[in-house]
Every structure is written in C-alpha cells, then in structure tokens.
gemmi code that builds the backbone of each chain (N, CA, C; Angstrom):
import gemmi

chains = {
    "A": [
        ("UNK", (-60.136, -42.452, -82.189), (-60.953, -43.133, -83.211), (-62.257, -43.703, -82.641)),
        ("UNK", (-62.194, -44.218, -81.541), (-63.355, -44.733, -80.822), (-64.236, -43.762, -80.495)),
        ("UNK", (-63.874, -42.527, -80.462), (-64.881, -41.576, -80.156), (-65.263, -40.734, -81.482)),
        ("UNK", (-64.697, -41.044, -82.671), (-65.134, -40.311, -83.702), (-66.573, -41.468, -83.746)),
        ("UNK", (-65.790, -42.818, -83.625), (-67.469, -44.055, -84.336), (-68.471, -43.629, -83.357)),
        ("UNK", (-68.130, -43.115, -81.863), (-69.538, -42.989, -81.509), (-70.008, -41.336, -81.855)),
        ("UNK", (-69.534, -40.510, -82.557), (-70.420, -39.443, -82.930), (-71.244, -40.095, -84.093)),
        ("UNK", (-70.076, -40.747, -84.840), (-70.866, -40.966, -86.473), (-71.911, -42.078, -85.990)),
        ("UNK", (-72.074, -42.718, -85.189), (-73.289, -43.636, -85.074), (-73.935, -42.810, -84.571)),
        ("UNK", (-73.927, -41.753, -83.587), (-75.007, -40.810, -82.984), (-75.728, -40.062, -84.354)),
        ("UNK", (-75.024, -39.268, -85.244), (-75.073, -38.449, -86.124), (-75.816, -39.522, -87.176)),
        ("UNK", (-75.315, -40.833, -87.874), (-76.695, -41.366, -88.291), (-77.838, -41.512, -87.699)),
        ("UNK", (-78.132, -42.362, -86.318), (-78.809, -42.292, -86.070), (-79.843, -41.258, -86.080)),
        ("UNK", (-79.644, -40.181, -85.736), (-79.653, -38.655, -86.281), (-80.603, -38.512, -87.016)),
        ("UNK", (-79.567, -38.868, -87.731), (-80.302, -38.233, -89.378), (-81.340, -39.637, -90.068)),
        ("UNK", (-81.196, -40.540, -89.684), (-82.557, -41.293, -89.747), (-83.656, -41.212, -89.119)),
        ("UNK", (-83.596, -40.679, -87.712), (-85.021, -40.376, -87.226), (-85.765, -39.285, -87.665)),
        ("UNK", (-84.796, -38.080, -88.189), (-85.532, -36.870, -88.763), (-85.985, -37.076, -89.932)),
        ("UNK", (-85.095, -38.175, -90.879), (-85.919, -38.483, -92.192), (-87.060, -39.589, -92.182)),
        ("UNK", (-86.726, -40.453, -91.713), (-88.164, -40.714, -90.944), (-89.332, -40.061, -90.533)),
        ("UNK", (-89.147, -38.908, -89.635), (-90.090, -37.681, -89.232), (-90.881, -37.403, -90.602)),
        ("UNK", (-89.715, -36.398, -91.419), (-90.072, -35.679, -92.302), (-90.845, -36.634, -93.043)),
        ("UNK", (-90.903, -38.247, -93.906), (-91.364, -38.766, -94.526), (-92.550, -39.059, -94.134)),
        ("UNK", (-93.090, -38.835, -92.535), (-93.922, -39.400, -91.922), (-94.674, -37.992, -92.173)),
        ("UNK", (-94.025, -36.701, -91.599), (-94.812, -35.604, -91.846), (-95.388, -35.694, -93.390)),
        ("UNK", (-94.505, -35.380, -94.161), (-94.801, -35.671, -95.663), (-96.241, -36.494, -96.468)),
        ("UNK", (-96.392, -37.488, -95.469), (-97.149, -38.282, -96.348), (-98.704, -37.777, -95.587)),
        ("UNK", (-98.687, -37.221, -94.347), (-99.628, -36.893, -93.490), (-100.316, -35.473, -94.378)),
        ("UNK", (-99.427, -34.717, -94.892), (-99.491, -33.455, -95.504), (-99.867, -34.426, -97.224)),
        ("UNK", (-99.781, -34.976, -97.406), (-100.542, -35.562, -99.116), (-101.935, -36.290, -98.598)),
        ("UNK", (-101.780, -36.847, -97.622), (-103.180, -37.239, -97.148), (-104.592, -36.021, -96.896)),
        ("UNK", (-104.227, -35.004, -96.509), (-104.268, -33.925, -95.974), (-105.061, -33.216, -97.467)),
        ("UNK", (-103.806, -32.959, -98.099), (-104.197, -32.122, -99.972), (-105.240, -33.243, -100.582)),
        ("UNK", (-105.050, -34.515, -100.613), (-105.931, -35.359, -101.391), (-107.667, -35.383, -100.168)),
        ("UNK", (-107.638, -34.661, -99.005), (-108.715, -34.940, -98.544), (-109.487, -36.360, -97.823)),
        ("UNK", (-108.248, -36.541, -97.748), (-109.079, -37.996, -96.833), (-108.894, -37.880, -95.228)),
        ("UNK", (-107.405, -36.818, -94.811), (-108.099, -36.435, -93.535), (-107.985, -34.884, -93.538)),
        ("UNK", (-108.292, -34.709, -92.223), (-108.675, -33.258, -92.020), (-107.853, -32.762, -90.864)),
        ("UNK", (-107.808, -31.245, -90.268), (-107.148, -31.606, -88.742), (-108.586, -31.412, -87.873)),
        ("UNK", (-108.095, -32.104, -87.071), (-108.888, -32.347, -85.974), (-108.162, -32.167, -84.278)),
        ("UNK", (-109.181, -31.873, -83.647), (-108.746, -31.342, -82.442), (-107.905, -32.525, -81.402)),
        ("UNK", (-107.007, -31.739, -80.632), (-106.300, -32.830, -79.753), (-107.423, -33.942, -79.185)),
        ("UNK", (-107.356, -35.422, -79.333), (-107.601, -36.489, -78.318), (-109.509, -36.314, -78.828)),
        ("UNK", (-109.683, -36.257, -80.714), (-110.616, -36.349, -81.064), (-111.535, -37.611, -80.894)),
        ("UNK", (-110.852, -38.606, -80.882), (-111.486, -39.480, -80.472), (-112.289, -39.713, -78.904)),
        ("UNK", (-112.279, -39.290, -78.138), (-113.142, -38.862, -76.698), (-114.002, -38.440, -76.842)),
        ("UNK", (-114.612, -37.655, -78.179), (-116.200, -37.333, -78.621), (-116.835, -37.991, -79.497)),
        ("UNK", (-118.044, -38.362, -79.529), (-118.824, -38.918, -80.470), (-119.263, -37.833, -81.413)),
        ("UNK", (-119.442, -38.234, -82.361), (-120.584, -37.557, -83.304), (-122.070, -37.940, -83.385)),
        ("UNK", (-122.765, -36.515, -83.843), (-124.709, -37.146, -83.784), (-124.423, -35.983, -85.775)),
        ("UNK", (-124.966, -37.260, -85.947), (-125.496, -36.570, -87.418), (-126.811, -36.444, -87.877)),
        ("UNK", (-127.048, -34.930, -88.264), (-128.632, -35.530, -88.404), (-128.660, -35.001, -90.040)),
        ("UNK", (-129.024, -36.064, -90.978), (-128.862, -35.862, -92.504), (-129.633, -35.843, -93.243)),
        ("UNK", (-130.465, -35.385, -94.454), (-131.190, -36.046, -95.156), (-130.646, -37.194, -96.229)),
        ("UNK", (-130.682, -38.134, -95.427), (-130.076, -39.432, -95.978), (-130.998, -40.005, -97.253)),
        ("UNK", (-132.230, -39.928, -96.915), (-132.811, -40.813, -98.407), (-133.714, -42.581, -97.779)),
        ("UNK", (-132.569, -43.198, -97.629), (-132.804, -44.163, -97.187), (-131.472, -44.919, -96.827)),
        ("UNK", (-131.970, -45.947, -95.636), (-130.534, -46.649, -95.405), (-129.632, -47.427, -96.454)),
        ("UNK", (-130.282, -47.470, -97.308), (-129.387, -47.983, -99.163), (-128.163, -47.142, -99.312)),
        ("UNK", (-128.956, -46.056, -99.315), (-127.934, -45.175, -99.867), (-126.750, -44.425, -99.288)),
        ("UNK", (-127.415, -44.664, -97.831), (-126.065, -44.552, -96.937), (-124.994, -45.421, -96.878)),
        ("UNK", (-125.705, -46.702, -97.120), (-124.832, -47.876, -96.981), (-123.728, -47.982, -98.461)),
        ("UNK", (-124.686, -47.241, -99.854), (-123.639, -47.485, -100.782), (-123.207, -45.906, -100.686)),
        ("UNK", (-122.861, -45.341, -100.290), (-122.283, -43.935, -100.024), (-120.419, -44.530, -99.112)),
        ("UNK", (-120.956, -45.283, -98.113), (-120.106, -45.812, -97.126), (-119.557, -46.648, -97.994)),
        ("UNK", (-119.731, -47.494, -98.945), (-119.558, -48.701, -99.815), (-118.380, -48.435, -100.670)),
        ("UNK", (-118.504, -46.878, -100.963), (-117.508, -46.137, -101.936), (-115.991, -45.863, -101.716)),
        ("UNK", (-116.140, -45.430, -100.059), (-115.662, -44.501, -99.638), (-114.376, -46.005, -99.625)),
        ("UNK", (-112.980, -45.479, -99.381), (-111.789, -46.578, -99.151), (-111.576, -46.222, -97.660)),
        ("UNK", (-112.163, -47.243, -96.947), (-112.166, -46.992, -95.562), (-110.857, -48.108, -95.159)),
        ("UNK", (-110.246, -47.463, -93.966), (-109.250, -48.468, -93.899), (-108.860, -49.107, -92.634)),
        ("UNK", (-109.972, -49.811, -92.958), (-110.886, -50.945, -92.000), (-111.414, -51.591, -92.613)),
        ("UNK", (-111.856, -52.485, -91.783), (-113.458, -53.268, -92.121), (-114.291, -53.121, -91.544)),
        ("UNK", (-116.063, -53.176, -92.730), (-116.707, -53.141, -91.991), (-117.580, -53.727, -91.852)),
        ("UNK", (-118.588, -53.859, -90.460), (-120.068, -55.003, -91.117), (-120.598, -54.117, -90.584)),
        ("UNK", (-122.182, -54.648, -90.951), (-123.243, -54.352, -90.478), (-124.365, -53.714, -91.442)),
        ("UNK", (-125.442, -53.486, -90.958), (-126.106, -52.426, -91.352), (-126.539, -51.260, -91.181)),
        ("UNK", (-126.679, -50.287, -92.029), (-126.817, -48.836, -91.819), (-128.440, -49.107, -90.970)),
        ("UNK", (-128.952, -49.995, -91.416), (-130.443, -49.616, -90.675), (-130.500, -49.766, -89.701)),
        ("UNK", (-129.452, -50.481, -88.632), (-129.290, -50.316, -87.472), (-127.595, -49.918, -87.032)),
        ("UNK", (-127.115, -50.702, -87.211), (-125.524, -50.415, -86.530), (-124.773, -50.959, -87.796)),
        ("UNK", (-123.362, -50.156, -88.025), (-122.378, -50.902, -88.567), (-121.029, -50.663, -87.760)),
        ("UNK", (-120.073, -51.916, -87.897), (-118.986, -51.756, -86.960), (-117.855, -51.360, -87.751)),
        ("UNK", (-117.090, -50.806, -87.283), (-115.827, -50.857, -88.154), (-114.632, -51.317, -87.013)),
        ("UNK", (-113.592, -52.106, -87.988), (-112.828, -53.020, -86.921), (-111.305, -52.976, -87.581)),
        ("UNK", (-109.963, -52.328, -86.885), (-108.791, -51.808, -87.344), (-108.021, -52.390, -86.628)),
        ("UNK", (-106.676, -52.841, -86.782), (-105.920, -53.403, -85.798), (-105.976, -52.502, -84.354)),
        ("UNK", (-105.376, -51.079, -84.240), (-105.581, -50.278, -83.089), (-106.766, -49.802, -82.721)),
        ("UNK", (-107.939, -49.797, -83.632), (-109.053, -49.103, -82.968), (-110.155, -50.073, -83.282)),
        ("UNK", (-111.634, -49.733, -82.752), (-113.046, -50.086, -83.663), (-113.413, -48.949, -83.150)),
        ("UNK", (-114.675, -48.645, -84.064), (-116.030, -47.763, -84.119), (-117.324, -48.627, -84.526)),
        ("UNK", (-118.593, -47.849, -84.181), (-119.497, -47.658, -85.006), (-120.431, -46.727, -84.827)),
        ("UNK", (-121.184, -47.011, -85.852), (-122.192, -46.126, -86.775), (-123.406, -46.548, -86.145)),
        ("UNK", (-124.245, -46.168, -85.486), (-125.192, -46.658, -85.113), (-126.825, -45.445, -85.295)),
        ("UNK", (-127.722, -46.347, -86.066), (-128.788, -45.543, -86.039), (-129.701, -44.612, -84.956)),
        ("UNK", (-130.026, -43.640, -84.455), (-130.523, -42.831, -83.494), (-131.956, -43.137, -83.771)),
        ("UNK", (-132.231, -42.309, -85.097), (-133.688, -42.075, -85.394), (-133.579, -41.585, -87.275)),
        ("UNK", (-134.922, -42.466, -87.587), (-135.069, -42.098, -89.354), (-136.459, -41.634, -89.224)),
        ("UNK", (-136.597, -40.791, -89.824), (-137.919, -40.125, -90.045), (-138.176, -40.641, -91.846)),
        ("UNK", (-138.544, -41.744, -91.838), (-139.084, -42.093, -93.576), (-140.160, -41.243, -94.769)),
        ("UNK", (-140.430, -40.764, -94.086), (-141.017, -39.562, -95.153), (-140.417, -38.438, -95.416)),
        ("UNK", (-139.344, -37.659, -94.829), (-138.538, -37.021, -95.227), (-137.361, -37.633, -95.714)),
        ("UNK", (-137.079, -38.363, -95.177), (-135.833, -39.175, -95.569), (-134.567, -38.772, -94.422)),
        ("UNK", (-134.983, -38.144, -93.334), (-134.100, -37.429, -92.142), (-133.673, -38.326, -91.659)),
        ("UNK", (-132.256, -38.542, -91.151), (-131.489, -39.479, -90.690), (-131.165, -39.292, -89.242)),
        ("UNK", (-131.504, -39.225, -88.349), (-129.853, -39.382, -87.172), (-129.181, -40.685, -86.864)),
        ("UNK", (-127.593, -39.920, -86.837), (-126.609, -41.613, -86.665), (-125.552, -40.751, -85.526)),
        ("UNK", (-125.636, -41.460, -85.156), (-124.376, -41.112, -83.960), (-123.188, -42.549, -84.542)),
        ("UNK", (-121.970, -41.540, -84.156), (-120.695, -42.189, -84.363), (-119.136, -42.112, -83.580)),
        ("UNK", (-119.393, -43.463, -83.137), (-118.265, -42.800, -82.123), (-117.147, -44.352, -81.901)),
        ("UNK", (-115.724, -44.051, -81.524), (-114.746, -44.545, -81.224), (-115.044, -45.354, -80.222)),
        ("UNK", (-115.030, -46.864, -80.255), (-115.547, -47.505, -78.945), (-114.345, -48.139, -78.833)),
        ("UNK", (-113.053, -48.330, -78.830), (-111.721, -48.513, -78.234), (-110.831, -48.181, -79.440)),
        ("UNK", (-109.597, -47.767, -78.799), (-108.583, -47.282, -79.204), (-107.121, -47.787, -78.900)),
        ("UNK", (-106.105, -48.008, -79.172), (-104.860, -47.957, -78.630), (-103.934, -46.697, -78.443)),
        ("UNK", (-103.408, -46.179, -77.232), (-102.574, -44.939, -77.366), (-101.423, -45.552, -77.679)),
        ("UNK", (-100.146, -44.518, -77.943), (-98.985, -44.890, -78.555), (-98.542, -43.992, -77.538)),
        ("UNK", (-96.461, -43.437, -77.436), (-96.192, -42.682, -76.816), (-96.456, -40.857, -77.346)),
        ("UNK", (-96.781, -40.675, -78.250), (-97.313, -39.627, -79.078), (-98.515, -39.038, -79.267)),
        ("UNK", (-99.546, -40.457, -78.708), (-100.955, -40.223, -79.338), (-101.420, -41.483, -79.467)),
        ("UNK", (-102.943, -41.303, -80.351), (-103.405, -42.526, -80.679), (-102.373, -43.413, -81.690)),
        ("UNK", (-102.236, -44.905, -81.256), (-101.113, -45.532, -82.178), (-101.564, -45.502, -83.743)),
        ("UNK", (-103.008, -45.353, -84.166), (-103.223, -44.660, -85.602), (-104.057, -43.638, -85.860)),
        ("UNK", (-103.676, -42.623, -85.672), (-104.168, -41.198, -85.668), (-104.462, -41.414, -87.079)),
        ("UNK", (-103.840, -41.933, -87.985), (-103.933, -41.445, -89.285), (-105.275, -42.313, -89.568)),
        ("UNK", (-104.941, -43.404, -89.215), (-106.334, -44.391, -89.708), (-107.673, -43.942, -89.147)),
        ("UNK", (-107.440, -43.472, -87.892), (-108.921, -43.049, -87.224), (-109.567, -41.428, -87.829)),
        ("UNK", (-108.227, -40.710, -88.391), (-108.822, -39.573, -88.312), (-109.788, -39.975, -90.065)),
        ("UNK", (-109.158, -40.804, -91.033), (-109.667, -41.357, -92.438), (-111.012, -41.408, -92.446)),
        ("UNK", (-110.887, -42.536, -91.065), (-112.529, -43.182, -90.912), (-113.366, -41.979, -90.877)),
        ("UNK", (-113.136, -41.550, -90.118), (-114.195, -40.502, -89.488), (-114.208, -39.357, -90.565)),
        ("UNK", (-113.498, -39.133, -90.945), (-113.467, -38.283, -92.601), (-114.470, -38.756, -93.725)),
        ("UNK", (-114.102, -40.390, -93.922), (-114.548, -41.005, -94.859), (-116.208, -40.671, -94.263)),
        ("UNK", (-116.634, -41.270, -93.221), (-118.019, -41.244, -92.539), (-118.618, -39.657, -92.902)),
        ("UNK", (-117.736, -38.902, -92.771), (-118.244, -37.309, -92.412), (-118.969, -36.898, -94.437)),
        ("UNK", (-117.404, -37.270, -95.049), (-118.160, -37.274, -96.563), (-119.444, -38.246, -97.176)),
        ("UNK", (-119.129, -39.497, -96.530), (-120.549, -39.707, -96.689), (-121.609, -38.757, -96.585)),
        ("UNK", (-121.796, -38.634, -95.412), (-123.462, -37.984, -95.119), (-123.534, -36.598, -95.944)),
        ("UNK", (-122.296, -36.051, -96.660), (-122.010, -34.828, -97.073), (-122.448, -35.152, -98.298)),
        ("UNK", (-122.156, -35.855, -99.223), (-122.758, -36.478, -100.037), (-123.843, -36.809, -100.563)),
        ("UNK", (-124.373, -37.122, -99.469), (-126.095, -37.578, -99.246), (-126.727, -35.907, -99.173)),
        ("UNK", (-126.131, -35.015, -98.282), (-126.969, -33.936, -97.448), (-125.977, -33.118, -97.534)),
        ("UNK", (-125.875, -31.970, -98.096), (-124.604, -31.172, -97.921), (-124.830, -30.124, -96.923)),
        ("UNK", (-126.302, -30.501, -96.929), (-126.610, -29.136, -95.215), (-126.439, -30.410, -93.880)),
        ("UNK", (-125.863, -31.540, -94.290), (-125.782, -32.285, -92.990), (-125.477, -31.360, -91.783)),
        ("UNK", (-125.912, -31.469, -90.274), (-125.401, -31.135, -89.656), (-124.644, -31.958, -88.628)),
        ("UNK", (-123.916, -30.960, -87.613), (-123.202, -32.321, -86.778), (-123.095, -31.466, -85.186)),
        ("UNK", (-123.333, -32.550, -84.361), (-122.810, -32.006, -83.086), (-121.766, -32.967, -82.097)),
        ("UNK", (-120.870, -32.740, -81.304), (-120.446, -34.046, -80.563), (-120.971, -33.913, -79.157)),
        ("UNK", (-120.212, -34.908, -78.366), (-121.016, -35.423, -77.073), (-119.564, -35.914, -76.511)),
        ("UNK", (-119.482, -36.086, -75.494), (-118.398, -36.596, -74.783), (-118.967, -38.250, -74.651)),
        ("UNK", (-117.211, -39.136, -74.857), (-117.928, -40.228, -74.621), (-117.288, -40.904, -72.879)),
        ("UNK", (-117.974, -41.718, -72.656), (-117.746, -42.256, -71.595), (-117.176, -43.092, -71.146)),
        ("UNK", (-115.609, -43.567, -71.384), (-114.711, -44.430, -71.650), (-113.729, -44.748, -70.596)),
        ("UNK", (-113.186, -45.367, -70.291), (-112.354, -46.488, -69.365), (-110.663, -46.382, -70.260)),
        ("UNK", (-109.362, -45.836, -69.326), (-107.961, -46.270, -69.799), (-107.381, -47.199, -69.155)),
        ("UNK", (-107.161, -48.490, -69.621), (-106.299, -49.718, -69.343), (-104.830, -49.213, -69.953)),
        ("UNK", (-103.811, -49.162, -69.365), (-102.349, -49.326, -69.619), (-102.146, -50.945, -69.064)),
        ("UNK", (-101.136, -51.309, -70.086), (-100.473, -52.317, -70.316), (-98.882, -52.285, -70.271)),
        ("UNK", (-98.361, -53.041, -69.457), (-97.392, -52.611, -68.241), (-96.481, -53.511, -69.968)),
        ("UNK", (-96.749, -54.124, -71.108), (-95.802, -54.588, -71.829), (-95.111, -53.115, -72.924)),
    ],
    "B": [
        ("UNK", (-72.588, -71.817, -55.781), (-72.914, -71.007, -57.689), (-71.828, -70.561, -57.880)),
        ("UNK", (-71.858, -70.198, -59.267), (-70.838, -69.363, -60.411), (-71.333, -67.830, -60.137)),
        ("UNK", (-70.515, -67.008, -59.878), (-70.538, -65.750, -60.014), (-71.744, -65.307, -61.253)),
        ("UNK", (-71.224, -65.749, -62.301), (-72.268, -65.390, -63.115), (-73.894, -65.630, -62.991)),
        ("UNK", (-74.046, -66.678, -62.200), (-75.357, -67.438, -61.760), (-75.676, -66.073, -60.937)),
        ("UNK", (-75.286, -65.405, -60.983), (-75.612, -64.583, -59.267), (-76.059, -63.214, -60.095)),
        ("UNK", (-75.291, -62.720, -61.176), (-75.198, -61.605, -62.319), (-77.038, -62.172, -63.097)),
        ("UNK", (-77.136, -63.398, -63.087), (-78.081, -63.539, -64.107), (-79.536, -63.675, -63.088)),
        ("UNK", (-78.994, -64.083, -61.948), (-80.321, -63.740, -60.818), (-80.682, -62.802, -60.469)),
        ("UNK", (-79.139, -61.834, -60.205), (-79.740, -60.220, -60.157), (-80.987, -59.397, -61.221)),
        ("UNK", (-81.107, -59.777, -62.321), (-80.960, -58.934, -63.567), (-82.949, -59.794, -63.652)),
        ("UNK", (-82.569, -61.115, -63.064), (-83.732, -61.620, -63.037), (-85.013, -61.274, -61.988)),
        ("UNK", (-84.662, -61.196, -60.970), (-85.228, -59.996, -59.764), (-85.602, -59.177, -60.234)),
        ("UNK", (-84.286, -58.555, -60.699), (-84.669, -56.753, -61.095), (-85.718, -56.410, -62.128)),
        ("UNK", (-85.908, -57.923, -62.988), (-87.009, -57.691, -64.332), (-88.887, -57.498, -63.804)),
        ("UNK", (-88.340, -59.178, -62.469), (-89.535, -58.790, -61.929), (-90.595, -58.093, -60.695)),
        ("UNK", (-89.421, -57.595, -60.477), (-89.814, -56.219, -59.546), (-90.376, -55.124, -60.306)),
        ("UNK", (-89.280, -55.024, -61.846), (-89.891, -53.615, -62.602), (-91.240, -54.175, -63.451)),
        ("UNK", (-91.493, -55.554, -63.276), (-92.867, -55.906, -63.820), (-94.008, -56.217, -62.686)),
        ("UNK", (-93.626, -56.181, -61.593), (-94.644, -56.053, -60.490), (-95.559, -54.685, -60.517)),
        ("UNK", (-94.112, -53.831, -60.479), (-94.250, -52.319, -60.108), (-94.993, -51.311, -61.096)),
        ("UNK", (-94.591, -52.139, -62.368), (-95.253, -51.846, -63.667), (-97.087, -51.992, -63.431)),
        ("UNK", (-96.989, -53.018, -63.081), (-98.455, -53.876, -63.132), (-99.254, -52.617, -62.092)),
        ("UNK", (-98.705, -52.927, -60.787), (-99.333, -51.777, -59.768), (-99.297, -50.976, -60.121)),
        ("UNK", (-98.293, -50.031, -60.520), (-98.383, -48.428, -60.982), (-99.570, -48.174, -62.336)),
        ("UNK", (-99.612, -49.006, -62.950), (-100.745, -49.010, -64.146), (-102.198, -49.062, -63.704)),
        ("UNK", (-102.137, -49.897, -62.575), (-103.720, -50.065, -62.267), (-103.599, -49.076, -61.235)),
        ("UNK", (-103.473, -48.059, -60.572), (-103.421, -47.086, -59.915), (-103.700, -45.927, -61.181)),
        ("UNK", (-102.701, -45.502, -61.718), (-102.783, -44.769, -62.712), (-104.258, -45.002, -63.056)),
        ("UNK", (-105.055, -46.070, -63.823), (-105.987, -46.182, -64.347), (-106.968, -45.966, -63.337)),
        ("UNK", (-106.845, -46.330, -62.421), (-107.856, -45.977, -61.480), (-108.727, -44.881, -61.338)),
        ("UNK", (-107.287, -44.122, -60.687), (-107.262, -42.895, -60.973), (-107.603, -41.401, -62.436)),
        ("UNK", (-107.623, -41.709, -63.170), (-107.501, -41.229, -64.652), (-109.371, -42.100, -64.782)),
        ("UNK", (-109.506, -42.884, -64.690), (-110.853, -43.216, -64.645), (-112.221, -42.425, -63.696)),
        ("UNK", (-111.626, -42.466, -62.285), (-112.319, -42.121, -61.578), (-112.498, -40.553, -61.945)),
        ("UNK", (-111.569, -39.836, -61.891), (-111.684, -38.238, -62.311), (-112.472, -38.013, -63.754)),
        ("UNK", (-112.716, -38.886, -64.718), (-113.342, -38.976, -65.643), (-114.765, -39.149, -65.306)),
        ("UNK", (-115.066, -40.037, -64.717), (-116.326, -40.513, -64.223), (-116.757, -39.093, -63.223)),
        ("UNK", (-116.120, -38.448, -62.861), (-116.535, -37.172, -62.342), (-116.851, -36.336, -63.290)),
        ("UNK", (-116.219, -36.067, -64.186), (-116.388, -35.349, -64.631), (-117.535, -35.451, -65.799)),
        ("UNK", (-117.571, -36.754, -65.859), (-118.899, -36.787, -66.952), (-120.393, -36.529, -65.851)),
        ("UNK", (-120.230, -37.298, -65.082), (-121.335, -37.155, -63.571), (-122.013, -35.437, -63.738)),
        ("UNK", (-120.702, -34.529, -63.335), (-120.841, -32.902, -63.566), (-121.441, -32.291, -65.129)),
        ("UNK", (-121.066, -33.116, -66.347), (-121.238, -32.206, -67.169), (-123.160, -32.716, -67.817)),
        ("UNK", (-123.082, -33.912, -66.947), (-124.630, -34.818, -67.177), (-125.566, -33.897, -66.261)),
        ("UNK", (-124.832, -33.421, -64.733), (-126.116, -32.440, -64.096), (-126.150, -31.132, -64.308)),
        ("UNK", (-125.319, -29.946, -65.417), (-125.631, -29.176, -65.489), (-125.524, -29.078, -67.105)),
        ("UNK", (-125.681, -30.638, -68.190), (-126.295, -30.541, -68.746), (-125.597, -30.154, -69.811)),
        ("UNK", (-124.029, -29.927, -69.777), (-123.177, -29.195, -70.585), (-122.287, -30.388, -71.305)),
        ("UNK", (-123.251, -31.887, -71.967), (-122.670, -32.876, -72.215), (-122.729, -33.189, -73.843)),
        ("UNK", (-123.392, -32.086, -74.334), (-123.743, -31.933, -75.801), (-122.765, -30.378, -76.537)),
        ("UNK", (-121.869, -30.700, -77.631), (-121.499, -30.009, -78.166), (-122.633, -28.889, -78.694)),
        ("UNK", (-122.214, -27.630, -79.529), (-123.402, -27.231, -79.851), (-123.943, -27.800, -81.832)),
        ("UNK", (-124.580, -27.286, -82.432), (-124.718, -28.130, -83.633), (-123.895, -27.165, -84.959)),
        ("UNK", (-123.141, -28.134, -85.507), (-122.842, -26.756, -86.542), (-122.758, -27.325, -88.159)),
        ("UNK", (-122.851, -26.869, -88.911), (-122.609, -27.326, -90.502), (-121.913, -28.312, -90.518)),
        ("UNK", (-121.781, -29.647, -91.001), (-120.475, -30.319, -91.199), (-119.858, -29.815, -92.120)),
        ("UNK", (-120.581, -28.901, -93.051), (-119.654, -28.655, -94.683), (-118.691, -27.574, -94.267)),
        ("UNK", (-119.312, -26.491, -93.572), (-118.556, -25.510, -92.672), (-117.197, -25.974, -91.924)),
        ("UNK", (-116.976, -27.401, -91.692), (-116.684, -27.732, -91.027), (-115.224, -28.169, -92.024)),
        ("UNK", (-115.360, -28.299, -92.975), (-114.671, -28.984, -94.343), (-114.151, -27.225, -94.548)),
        ("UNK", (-114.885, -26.645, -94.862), (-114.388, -25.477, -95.319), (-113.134, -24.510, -94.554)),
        ("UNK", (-113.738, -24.451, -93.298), (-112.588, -23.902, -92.383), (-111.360, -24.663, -92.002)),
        ("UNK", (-111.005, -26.369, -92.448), (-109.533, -26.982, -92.619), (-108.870, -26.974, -93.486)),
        ("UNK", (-109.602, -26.185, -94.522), (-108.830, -26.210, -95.492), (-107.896, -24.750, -95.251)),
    ],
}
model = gemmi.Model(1)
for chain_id, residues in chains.items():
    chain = gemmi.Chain(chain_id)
    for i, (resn, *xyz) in enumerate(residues, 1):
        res = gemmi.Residue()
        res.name, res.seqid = resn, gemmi.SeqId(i, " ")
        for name, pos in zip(("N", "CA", "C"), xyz):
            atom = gemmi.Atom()
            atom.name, atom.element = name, gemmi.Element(name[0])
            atom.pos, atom.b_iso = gemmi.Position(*pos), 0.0
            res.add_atom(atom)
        chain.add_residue(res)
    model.add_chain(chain)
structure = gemmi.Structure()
structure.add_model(model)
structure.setup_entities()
C-alpha cells in the first residue's frame, strides 16, 4: 500500500505539471492568434532595434504607443527617451534622429535589464508583447517602417538565491 | 550538547558552505560569460559586423504568421 501512495502522488504530480504546461502552452498560442506576440529568435532580447519610420511627429508616436496595452509602465517622452519598467525587465525607446520636414524618425529600442529564469527570460511573454506592441506602433505610423538590430552590450549577474 | 544540537550544526555548516560556494561559483561564472562577451563585441566592432542588415518590419509580421 505504501508503494501504491507513492506512484499515485508521483502520477498526480504528473499530471499537474503537464496540465500546467499545456495551459501555459495554450494561452502562449491565443496570444500568438490575437497578435500581440510574435516568434522571435532564441535570447531576443541581446539585440536592440534601430527603426527608421515616417513617424509624423513625436505626438503621434507617443499616442500610437498610448493605444497600444503595454504590459508595463511607461514614462517619458517620445521626443527624447521613454522608459518602460516591468517587474522582470525595463527597456527604452530612445530617439536617434528626426528629420522634421519629412517627418523621418529614427528610434532605437532595446532591453536594458532582464531577469533569466531556469528556461529563459523569467517573462518571455511580457518582453516579447512590448516589443510587438512598439514594432505595431511604428507600423501604424509607416507601414514601409524599416528595422535593423545591433548587438547589445550587456553584463550577467547570477544570484546565488 | 544534545545529539541533536550536533544534527542541527551539521545542516547549518552545510547551508553555509553551499552559500559561500554559491556566491564564488556565480562571480566566476559571471566573470567569465562577461569577459568572452566583451570579446566578442571588441571583434564584431573591428570588423564592423555589429549591425544587423535592414529589412521591412511588415515583412517581418508577414513571415510569423
């Protein structure tokens, strides 16, 4: 009898981590169909983005960004920097160069700390949003936006807790 | 002491040895994992290969789906 309770506690246990999984896969795959993220390449966060858009003006970037359900917070301004600030990560948005008579934008955007998990970033889901949400912006504004990345130049602290 | 005093000192040692060892092995690790980074950005800054190339973002939407 003592060895049937430890299969059946193995065998729940079991079967809660896979439904767990699956619910976790599940909701990643509706995030996915509704478009708020995308896939993105292993350990996306290590590159920045440079966008160069026909934005209009920094208004309209800012209420473009204003729309979007980012899931974070954010400050700042588009005319120079805005931050965004998440329990596991921040970013920002920071202006390059505006050309005001065309209305040409460049913004570079990039992950300025992160937390890893044993899997990955501890919110893959939240970081990959942001950067989704950011990407439809300028798409919005410029649908010939273009984009290039850059490697960024970053420091790993492990934490022995 | 109580035998048990001796069970609860062991266990107490043993926590902070594996939190010494923790501490050192992390800042080694990082060290390391840093420094090879810092190389490697050094290399891709002198031959210049530190810029993706430029491509559509909409293109970019289109082919995840």
């Amino acid at each position: 009898m003592p060895d049937m309770m430890i299969y059946l506690i193995i065998a729940v246990v079991f079967a809660a981590a896979v439904a767990i999984g699956l619910k976790k896969r599940k909701q990643i795959s509706q995030l996915r169909d509704d478009g708020k993220i995308i896939r993105r390449e292993y350990r996306f966060a290590e590159k920045g983005e440079l966008f160069t858009s026909k934005i209009g003006s920094y208004v309209e970037l800012k209420k473009e960004l204003e729309k979007m359900l980012l899931p974070c917070a954010m400050k700042g301004n588009t005319s120079s920097k805005v931050e965004f600030t998440a329990k596991n990560y921040t970013a920002r948005l920071y202006r390059v160069d505006f050309h005001e008579p065309s209305g040409v934008g460049q913004y570079r955007f990039e992950f300025t700390s992160w937390k890893n998990g044993r899997y990955g970033y501890m919110d893959e889901t939240g970081m990959n949003m942001l950067m989704t949400s950011i990407e439809k912006a300028f798409l919005a504004l410029d649908p010939n936006t273009g984009v290039s990345t850059y490697g960024l130049n970053f420091k790993t602290s492990h934490s022995f807790l | 002491m109580d035998s048990w005093m001796y069970f609860v000192l062991f266990f107490l040692a043993a926590f902070v040895i594996y939190l010494v060892v923790g501490y050192i092995g992390n800042k080694v690790t990082d060290g390391i994992e840093n420094s090879i980074r810092e190389k490697q950005m050094e290399k891709r800054k002198e031959t210049g290969d530190h810029d993706g190339p430029a491509e559509s973002l909409a293109a970019r939407y289109r082919d995840t789906k």
